[in-house]
N, C-alpha and C positions, 0 to 999 in steps of 0.2 A: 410610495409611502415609506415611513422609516419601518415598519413591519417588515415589509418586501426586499427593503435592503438590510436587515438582519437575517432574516432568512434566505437568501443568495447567499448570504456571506459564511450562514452556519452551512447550508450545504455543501460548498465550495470546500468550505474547511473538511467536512465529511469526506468527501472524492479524494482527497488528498491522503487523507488518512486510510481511506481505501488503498488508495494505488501505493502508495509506500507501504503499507503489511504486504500486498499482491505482490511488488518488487522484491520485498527482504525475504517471502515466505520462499519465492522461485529460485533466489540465489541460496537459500540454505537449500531445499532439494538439490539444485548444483553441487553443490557442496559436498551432500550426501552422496551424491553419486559417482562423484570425482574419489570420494575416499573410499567407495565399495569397487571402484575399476583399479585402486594404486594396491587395497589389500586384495 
């Protein structure tokens, strides 16, 4: 049903938006922790 396929689609969309904050949150800690080992 077109229901079913908008909700896949808005989920999908969600994970995504997941995993990218998850990725960009883990490289700023890198980040952070790279500049607390240089100072």
């Amino acid at each position: 049903s077109i229901d079913g396929k908008f909700l896949a689609k808005v989920a999908n969309n969600g994970l995504k938006i997941d995993l990218n904050t998850y990725i960009n949150s883990n490289r700023l800690k890198a980040l952070f922790d790279l500049f607390e080992e240089i100072g």
